[in-house]
C-alpha positions as CSV (number, residue, x, y, z in Angstrom):
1,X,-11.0,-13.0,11.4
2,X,-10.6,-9.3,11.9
3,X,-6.8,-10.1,12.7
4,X,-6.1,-11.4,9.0
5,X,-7.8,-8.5,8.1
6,X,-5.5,-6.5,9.5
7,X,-2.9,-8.7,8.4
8,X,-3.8,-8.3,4.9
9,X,-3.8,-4.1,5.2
10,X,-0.1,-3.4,6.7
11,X,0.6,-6.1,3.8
12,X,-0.8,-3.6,1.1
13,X,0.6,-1.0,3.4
14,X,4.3,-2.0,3.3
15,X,4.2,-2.9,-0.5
16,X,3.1,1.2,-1.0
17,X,5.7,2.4,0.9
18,X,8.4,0.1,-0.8
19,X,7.2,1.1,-4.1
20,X,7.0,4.8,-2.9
21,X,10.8,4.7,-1.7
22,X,11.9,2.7,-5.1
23,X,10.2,5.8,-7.2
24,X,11.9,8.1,-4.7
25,X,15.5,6.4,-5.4
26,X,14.9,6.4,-9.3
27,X,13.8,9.8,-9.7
28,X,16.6,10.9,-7.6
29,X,18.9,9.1,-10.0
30,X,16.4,10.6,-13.3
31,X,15.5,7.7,-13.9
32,X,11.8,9.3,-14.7
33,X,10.5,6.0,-16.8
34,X,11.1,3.8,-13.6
35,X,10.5,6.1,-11.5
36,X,7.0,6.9,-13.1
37,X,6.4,2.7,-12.9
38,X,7.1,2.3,-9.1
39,X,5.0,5.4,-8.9
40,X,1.9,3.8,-10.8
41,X,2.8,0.0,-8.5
42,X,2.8,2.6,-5.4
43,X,-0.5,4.0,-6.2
44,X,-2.4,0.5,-7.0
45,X,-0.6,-0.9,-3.3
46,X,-2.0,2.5,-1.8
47,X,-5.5,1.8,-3.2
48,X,-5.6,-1.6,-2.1
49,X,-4.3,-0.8,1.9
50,X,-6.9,1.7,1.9
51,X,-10.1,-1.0,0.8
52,X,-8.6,-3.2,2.9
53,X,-7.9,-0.8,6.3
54,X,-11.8,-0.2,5.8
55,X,-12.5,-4.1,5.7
56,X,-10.4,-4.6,8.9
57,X,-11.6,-1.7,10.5
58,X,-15.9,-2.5,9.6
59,X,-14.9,-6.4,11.0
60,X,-13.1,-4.9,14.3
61,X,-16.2,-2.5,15.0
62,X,-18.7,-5.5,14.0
63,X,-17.5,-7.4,17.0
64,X,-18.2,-4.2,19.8
């Protein structure tokens, strides 16, 4: 199960990134009310790859 695990982190991973380069794009543009809400979807995706990197990573050392 440690592979969905994993699974599920570069998941949350990718979804931070995409919402990190969408803020980019709008504040580039000044679109700072936009850019602000990817920012705040960015943050919550970061939060969530981080909880679940440490999930994956405790089941992957469980099984040494």
């Amino acid at each position: 199960m440690a592979q969905n695990a994993h699974h599920e982190a570069a998941k949350h991973h990718e979804a931070a990134a995409k919402s990190h380069k969408t803020a980019a794009e709008h504040h580039e543009k000044g679109d700072e009310a936009t850019a602000a809400k990817h920012s705040k979807e960015a943050h919550g995706h970061s939060e969530k790859a981080h909880e679940s990197s440490a999930k994956a990573h405790s089941k992957s050392s469980a099984k040494k």
